[in-house]
Every structure is written in structure tokens, then in C-alpha cells.
Backbone and ligand atoms as CSV (ligand in chain L), in Angstrom:
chain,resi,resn,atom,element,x,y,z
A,1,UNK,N,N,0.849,-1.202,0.000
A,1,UNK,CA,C,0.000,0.000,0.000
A,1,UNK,C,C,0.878,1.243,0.000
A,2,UNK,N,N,0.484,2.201,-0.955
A,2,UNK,CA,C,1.340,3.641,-1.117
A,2,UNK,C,C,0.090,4.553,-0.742
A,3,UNK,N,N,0.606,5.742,0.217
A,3,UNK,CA,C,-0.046,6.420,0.631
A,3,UNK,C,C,0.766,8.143,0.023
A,4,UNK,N,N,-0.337,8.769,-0.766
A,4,UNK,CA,C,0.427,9.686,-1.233
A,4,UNK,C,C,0.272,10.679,-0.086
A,5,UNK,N,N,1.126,11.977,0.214
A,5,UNK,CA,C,0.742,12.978,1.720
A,5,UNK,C,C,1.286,14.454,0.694
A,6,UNK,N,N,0.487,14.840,0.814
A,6,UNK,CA,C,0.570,16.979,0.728
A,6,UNK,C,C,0.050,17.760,1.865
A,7,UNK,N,N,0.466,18.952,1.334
A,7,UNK,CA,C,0.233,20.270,2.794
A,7,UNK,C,C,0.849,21.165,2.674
A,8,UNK,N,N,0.337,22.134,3.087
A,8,UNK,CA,C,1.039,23.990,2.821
A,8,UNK,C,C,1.529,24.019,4.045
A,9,UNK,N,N,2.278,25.135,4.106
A,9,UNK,CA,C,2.982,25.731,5.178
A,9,UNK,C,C,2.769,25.313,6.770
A,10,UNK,N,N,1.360,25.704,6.523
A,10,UNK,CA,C,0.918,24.956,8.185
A,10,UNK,C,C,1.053,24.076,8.634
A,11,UNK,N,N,1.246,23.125,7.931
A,11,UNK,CA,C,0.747,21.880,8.169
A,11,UNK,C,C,2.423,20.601,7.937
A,12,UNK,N,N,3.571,21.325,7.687
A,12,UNK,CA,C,4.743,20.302,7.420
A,12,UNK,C,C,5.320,19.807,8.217
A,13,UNK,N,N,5.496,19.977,9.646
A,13,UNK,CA,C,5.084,19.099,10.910
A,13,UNK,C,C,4.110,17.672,11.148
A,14,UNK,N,N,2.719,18.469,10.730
A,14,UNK,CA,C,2.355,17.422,10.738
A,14,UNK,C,C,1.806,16.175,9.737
A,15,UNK,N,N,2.465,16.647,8.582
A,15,UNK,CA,C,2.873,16.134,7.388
A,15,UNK,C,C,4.070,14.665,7.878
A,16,UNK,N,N,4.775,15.634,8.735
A,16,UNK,CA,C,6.241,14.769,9.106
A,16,UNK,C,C,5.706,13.626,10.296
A,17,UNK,N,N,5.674,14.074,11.116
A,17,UNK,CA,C,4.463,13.181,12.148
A,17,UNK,C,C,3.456,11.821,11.547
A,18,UNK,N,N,2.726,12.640,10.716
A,18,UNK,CA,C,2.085,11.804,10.548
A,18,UNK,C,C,2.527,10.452,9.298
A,19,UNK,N,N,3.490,11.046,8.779
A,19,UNK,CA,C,3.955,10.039,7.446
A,19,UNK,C,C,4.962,9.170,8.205
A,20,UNK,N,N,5.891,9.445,9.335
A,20,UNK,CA,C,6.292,8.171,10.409
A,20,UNK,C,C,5.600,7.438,11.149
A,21,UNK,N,N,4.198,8.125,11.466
A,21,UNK,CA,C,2.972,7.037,12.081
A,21,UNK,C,C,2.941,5.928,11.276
A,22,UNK,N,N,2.432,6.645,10.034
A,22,UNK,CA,C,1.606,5.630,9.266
A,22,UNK,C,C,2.679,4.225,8.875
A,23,UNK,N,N,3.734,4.973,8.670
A,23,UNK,CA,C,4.828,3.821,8.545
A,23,UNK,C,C,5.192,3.054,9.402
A,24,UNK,N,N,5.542,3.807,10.982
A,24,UNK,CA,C,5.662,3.054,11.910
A,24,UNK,C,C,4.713,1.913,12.354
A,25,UNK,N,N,3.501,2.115,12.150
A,25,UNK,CA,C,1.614,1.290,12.123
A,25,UNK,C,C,1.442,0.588,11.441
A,26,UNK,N,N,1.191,0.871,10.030
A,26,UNK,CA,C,0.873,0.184,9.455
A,26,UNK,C,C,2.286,-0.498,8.467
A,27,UNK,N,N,3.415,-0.182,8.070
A,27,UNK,CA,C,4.319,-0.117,6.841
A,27,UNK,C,C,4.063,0.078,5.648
A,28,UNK,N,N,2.909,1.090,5.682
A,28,UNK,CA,C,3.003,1.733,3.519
A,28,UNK,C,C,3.749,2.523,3.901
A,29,UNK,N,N,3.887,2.645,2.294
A,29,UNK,CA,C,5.288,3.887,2.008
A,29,UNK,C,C,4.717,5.009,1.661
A,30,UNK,N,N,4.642,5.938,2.219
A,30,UNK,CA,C,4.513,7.444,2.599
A,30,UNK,C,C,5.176,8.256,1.437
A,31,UNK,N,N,4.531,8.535,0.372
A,31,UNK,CA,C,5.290,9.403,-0.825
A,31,UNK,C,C,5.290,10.956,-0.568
A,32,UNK,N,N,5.846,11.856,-0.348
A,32,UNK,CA,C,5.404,13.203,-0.202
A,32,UNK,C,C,4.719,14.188,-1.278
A,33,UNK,N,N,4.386,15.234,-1.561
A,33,UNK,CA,C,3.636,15.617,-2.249
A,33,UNK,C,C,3.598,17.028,-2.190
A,34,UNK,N,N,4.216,17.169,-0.713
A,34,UNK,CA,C,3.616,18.635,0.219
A,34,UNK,C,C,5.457,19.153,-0.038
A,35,UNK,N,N,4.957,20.649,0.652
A,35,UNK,CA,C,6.038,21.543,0.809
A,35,UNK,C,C,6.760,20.580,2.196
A,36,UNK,N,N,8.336,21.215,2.157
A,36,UNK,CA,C,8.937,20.868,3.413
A,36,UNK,C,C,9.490,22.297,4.138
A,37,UNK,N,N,8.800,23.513,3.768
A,37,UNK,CA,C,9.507,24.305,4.011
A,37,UNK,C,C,8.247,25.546,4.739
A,38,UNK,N,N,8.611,26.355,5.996
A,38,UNK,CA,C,7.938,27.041,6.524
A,38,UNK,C,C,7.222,28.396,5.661
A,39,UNK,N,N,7.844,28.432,4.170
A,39,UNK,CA,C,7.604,29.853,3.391
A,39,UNK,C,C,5.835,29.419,2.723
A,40,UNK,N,N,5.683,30.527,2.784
A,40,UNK,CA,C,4.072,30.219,2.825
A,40,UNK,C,C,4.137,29.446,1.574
A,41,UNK,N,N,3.359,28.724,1.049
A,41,UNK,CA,C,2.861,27.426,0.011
A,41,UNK,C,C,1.101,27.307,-0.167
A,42,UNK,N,N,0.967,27.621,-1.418
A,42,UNK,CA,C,-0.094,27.340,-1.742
A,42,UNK,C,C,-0.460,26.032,-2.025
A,43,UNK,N,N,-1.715,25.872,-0.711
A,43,UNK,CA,C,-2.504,24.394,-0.945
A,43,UNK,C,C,-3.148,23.649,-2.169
A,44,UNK,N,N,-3.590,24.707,-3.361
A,44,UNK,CA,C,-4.043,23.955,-3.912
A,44,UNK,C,C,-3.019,23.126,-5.121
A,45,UNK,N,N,-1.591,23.501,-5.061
A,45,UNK,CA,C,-0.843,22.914,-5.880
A,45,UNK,C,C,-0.396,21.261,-5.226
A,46,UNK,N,N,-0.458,21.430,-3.962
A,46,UNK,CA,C,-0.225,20.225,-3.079
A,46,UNK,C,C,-1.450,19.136,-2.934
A,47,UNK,N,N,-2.778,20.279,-3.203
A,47,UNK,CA,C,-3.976,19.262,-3.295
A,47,UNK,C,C,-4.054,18.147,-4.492
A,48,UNK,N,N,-3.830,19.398,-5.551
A,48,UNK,CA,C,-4.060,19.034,-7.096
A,48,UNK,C,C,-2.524,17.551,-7.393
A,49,UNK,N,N,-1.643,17.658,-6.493
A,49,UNK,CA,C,-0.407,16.817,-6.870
A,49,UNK,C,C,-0.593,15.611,-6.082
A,50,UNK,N,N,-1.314,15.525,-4.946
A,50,UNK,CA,C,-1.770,14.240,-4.381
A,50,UNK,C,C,-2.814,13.309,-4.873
A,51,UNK,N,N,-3.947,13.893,-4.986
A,51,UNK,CA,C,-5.105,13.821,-6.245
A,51,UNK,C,C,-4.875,13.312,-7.718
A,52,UNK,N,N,-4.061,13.915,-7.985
A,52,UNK,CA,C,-3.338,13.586,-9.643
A,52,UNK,C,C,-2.642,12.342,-9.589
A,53,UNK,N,N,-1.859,11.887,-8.309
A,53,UNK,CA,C,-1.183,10.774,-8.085
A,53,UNK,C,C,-2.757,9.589,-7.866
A,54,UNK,N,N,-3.372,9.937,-7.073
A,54,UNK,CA,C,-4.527,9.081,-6.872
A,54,UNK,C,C,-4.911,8.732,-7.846
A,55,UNK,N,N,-5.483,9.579,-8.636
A,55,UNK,CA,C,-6.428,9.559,-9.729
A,55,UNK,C,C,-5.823,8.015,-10.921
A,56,UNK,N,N,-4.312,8.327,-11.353
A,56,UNK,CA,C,-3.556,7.963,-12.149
A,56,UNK,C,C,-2.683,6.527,-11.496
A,57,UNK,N,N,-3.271,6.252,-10.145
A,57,UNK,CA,C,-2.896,4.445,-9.589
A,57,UNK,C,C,-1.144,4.846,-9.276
A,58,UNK,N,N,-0.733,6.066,-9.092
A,58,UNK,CA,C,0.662,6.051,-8.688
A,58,UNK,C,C,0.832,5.693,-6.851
A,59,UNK,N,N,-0.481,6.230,-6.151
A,59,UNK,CA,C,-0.607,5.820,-4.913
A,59,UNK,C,C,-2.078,5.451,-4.675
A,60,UNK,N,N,-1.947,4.550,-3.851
A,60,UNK,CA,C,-3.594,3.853,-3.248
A,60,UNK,C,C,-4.338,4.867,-2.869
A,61,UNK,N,N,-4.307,5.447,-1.944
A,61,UNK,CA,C,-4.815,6.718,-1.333
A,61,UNK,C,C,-3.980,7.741,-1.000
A,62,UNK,N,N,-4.823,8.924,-0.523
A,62,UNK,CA,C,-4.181,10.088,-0.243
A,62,UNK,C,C,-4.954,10.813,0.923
A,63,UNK,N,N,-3.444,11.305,1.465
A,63,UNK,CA,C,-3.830,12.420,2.695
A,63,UNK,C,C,-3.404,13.967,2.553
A,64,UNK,N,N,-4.530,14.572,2.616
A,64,UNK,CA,C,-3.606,16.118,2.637
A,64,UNK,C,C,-4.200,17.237,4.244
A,65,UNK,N,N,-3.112,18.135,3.823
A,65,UNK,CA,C,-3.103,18.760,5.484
A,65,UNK,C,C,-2.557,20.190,5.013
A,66,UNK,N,N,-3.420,21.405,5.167
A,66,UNK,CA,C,-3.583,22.783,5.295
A,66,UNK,C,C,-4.019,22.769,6.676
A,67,UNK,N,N,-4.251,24.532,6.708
A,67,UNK,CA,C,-4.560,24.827,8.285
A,67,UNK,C,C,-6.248,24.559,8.547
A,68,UNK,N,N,-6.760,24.421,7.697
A,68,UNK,CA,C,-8.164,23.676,7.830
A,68,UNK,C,C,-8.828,22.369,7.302
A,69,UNK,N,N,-7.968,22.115,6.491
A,69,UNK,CA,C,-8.128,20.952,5.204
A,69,UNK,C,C,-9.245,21.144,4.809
A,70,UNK,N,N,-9.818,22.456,4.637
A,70,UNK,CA,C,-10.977,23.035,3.137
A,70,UNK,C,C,-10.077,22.742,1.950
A,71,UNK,N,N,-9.542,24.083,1.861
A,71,UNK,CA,C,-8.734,24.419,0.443
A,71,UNK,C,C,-8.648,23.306,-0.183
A,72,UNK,N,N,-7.007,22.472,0.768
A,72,UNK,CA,C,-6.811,22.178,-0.004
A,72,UNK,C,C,-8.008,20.559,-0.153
A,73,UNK,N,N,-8.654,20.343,0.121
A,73,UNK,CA,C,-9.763,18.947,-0.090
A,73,UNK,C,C,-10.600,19.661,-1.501
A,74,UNK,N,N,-10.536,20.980,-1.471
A,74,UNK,CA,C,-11.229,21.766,-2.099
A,74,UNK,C,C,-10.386,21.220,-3.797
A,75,UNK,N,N,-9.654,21.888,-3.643
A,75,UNK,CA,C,-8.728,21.533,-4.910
A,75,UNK,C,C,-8.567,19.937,-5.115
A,76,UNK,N,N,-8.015,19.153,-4.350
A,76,UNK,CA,C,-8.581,17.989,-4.513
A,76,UNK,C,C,-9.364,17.864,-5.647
A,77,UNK,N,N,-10.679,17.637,-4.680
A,77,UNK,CA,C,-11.674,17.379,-5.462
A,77,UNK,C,C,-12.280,17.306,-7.071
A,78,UNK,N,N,-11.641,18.774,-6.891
A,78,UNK,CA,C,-11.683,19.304,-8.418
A,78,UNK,C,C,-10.741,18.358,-9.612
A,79,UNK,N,N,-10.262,17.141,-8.791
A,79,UNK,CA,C,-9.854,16.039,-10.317
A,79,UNK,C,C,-10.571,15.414,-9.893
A,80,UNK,N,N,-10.932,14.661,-10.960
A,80,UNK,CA,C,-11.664,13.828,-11.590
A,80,UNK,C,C,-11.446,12.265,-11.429
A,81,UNK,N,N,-12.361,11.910,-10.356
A,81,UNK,CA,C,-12.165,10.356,-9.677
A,81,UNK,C,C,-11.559,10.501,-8.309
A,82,UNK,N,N,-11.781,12.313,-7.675
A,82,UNK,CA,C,-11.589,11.995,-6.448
A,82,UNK,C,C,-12.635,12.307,-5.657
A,83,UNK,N,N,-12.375,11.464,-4.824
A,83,UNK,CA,C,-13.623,11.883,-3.320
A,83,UNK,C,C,-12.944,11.985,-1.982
A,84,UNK,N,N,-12.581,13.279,-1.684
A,84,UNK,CA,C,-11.737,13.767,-0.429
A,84,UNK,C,C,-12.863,14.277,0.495
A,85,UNK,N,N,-12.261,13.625,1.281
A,85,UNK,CA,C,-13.116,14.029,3.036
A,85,UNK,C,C,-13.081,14.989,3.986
A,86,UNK,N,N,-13.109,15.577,4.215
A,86,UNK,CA,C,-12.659,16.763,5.374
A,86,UNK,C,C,-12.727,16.055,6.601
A,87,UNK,N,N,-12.213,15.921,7.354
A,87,UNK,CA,C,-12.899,15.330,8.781
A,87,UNK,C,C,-11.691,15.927,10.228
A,88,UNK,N,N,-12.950,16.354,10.894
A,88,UNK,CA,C,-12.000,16.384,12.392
A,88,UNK,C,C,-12.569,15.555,13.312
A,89,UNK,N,N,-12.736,14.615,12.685
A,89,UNK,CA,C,-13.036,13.284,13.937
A,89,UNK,C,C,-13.316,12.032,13.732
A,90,UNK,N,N,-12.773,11.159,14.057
A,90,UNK,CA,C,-12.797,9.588,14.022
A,90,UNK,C,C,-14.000,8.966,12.962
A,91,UNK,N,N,-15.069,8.813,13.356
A,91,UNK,CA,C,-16.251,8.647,13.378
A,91,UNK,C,C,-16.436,9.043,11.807
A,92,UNK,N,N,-16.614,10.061,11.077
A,92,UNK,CA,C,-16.197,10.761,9.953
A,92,UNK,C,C,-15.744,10.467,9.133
A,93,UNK,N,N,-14.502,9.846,9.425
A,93,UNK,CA,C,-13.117,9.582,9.023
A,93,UNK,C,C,-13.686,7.982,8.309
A,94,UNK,N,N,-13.738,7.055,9.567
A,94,UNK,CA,C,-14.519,5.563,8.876
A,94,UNK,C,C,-15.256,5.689,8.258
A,95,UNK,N,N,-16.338,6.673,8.216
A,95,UNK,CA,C,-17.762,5.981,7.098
A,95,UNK,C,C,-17.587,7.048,6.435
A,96,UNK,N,N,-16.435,7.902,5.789
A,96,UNK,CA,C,-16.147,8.632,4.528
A,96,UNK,C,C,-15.944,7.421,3.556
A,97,UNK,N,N,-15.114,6.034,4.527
A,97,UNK,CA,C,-15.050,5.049,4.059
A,97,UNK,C,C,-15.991,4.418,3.520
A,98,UNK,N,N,-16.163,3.598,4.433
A,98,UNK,CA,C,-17.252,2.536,4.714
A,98,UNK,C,C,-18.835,3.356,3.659
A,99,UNK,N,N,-19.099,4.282,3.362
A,99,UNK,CA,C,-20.499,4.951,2.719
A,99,UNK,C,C,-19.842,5.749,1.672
A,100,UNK,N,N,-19.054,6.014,1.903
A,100,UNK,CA,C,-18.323,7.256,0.534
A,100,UNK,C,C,-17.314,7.075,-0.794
A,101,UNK,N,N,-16.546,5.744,-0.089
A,101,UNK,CA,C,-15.439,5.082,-0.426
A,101,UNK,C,C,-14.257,6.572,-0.990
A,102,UNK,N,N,-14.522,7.127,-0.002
A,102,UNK,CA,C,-13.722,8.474,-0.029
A,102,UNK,C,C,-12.001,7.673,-0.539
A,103,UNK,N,N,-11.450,8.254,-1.006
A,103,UNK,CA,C,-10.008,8.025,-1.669
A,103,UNK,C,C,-8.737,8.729,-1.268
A,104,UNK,N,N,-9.607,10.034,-0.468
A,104,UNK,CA,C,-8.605,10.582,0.000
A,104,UNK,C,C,-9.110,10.853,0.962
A,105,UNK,N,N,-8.120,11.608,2.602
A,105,UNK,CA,C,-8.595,12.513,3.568
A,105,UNK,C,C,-7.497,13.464,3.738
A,106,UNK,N,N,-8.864,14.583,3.771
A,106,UNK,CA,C,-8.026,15.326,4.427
A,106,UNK,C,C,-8.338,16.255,5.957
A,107,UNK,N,N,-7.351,16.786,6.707
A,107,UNK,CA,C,-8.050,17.199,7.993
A,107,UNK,C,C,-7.150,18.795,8.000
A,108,UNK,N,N,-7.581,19.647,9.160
A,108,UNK,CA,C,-6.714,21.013,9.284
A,108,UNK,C,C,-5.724,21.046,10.534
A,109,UNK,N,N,-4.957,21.167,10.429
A,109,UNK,CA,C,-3.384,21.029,11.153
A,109,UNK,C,C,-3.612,22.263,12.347
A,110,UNK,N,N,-4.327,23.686,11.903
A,110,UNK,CA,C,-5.083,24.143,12.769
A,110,UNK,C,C,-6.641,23.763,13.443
A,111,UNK,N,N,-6.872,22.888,13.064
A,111,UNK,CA,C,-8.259,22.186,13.536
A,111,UNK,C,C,-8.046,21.189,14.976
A,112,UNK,N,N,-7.432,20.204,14.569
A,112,UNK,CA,C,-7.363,18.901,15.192
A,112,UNK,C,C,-6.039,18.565,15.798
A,113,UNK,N,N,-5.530,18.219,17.011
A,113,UNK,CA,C,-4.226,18.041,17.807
A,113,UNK,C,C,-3.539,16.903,16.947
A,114,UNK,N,N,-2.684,16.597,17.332
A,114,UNK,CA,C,-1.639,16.260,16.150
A,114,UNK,C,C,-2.660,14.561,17.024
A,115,UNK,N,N,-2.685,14.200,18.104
A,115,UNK,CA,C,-2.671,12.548,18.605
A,115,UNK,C,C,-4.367,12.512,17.922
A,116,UNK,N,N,-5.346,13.695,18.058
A,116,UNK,CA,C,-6.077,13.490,17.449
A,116,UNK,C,C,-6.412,13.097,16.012
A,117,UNK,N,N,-5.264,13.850,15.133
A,117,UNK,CA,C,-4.956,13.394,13.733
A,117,UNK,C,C,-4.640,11.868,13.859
A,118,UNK,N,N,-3.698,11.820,14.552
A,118,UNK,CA,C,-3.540,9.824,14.282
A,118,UNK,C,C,-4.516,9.270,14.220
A,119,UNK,N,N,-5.861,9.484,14.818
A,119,UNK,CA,C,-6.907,8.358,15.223
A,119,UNK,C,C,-7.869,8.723,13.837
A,120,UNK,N,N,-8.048,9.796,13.597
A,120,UNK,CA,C,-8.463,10.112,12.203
A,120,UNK,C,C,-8.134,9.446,11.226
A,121,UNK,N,N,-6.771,9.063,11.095
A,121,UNK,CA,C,-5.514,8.412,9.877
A,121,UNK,C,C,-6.153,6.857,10.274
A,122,UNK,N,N,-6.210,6.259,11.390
A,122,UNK,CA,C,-6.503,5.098,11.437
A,122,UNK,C,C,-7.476,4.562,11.513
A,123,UNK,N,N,-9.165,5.445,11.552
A,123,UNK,CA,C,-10.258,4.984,11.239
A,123,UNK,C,C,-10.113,4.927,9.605
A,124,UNK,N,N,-9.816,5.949,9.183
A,124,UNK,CA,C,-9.909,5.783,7.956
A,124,UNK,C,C,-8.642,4.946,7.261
A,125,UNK,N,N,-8.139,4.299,7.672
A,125,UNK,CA,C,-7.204,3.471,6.829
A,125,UNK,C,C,-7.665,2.038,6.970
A,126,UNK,N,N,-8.439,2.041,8.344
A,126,UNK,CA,C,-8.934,0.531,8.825
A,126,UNK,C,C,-9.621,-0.001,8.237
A,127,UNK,N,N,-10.651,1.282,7.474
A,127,UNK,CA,C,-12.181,0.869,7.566
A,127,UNK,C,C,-12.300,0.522,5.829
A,128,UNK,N,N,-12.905,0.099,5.171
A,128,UNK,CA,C,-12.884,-0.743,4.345
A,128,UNK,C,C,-14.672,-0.073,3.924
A,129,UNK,N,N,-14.655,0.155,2.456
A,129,UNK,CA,C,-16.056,0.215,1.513
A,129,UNK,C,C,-17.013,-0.815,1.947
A,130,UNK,N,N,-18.243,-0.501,2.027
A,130,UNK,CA,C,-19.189,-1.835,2.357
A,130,UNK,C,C,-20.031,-2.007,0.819
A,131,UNK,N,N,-19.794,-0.909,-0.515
A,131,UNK,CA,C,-20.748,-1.260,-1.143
A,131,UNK,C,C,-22.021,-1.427,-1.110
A,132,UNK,N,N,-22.874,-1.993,-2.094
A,132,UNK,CA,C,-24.432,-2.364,-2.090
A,132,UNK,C,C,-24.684,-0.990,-2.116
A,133,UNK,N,N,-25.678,-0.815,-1.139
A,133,UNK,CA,C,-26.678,0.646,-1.154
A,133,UNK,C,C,-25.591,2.285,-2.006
A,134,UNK,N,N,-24.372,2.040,-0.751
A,134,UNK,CA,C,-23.548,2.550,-1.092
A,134,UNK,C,C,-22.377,3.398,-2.480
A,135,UNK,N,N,-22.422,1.894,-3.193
A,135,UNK,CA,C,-22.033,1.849,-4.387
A,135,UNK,C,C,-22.752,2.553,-4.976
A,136,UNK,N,N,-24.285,1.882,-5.663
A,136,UNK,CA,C,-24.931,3.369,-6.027
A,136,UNK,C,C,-25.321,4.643,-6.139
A,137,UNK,N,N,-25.273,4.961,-4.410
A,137,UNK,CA,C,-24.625,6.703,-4.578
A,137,UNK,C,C,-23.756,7.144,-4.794
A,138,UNK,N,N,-22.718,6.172,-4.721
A,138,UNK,CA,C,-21.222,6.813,-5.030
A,138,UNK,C,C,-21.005,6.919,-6.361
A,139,UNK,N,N,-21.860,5.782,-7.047
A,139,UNK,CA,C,-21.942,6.149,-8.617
A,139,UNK,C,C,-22.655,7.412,-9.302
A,140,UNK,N,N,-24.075,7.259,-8.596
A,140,UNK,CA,C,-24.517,8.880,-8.853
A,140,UNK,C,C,-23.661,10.334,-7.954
A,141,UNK,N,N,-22.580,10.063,-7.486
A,141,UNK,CA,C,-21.938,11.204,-7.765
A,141,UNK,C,C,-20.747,11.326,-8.684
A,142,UNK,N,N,-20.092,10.102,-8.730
A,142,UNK,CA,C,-19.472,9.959,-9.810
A,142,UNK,C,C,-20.216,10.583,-11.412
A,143,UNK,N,N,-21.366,10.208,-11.574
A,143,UNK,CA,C,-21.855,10.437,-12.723
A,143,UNK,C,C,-22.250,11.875,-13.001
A,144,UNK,N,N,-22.325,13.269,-11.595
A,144,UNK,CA,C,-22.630,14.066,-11.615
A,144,UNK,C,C,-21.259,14.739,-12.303
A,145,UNK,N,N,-20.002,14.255,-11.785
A,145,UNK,CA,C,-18.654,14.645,-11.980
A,145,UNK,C,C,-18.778,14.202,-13.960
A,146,UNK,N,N,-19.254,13.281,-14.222
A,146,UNK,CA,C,-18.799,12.878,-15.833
A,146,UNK,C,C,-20.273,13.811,-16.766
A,147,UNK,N,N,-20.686,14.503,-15.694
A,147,UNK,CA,C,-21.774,15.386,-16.756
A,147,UNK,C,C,-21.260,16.978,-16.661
A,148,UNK,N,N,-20.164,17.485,-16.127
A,148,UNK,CA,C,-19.446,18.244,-16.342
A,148,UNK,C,C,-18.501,18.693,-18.069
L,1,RB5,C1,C,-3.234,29.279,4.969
L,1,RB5,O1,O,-3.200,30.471,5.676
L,1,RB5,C2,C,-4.637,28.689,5.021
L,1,RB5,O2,O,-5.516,29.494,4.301
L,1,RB5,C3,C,-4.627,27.276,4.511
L,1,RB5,O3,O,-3.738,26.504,5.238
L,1,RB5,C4,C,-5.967,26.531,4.576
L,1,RB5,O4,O,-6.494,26.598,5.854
L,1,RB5,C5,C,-6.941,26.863,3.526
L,1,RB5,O5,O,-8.024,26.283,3.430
């Protein structure tokens, strides 16, 4: 499993944090995506470069991290075959899964404490698509995206 990771300025701490969790936890390989540097960085180039990796099977999923994880989920989104999550809490995080088959998450580095981010990272890495009912809405939003 490859996990792609982006993030602006705010957030390259816990960019760093969290891409040794996931390795230390689980062992995917943590690709970066994001700035490493404190000079301000625009999110949506970090959104659009994690997303683009998703989209195109270079990584399984993706995580991104601004100071709210709007923006950049925002930009995200905006390719085509993604479904990014916003979430500041556990709960969220799984059935973005489990009902959304969300592909990416993302959370805000000013939102949520860094131990709180871990538990976020690991509902949603645990939790697994259930399909059926599911599938079909996820197709009618998919299909809203291919009538663009
Ligand atoms: C940067 O100041 C901030 O706007 C950004 O990290 C993010 O919160 C945008 O949604």
C-alpha cells in the first residue's frame, strides 16, 4: 500500500508526524507531495499533486493537510475520480469510508491536535467500503462529476 501525503505551510510538521505514524503502524510507504519548508505554500498545488497521483494508480490513497483541510480537499476534489473528506473526527473519518469510499482525507493542522490526527488516519485506513446501497450513490456522484 502507497499512501500519497501533501500540505502547505501549516501543516509540514504534521505532514512529518504523521507520514512516520503511518509507517511506523501500518508499513506503507509514505510518498510526499507537500512543501517541506515554513515559506508560505499554496494548498491547492499540493492538493491538485496528491489527487493527480490518486487519480492515475501512482498511490492507493491520499492524505492532505492545510490549516483547515478546506482548500486544499477543495482543490482535490476538483480532479476527476476523487472523493476527499474533510474530517476532524474519528467517526467521519470511517464511514467517509465505509459509505463514501472516499479516496482521500483530508483534515486542518489548525483544527485537530496532532494525537487526534492519528486516530483520524486510522479509522480511515482501517475501515474498508461496504458497497451495495452505497455503491450506487457513489456512482450517482461519480456520474454528476462525468456530466461536467
Ligand atoms: C493558509 O493560511 C490557510 O488558508 C490554509 O492553510 C488553509 O487553511 C486553507 O483552506
Amino acid at each position: 500500500m502507497r499512501i500519497g501525503i501533501g500540505n502547505d505551510h501549516t501543516a509540514v510538521e504534521y505532514k512529518r508526524v504523521i507520514s512516520q505514524y503511518i509507517w511506523d503502524t501500518y508499513g506503507y510507504e509514505v510518498v510526499n507531495y507537500g512543501t517541506d519548508s515554513a515559506e508560505s505554500f499554496d494548498y491547492p498545488i499540493a492538493g491538485e499533486a496528491v489527487a493527480n497521483a490518486v487519480a492515475k494508480g501512482e498511490v492507493d490513497l491520499g492524505i492532505v493537510i492545510c490549516g483547515t483541510g478546506i482548500g486544499i480537499s477543495l482543490a482535490a476534489n476538483k480532479v476527476r475520480g476523487i472523493r476527499c473528506a474533510v474530517c476532524s473526527e474519528p467517526y467521519s473519518a470511517q464511514l467517509s469510508r465505509r459509505h463514501n469510499d472516499s479516496n482521500m482525507l483530508a483534515f486542518g493542522a489548525r483544527v485537530v491536535g496532532i494525537e487526534l490526527a492519528k486516530m483520524i488516519v486510522d479509522a480511515w485506513l482501517t475501515a474498508e467500503f461496504e458497497g451495495g446501497r452505497h455503491q450506487r450513490r457513489v456512482d450517482m456522484i461519480m456520474a454528476i462529476e462525468a456530466k461536467q
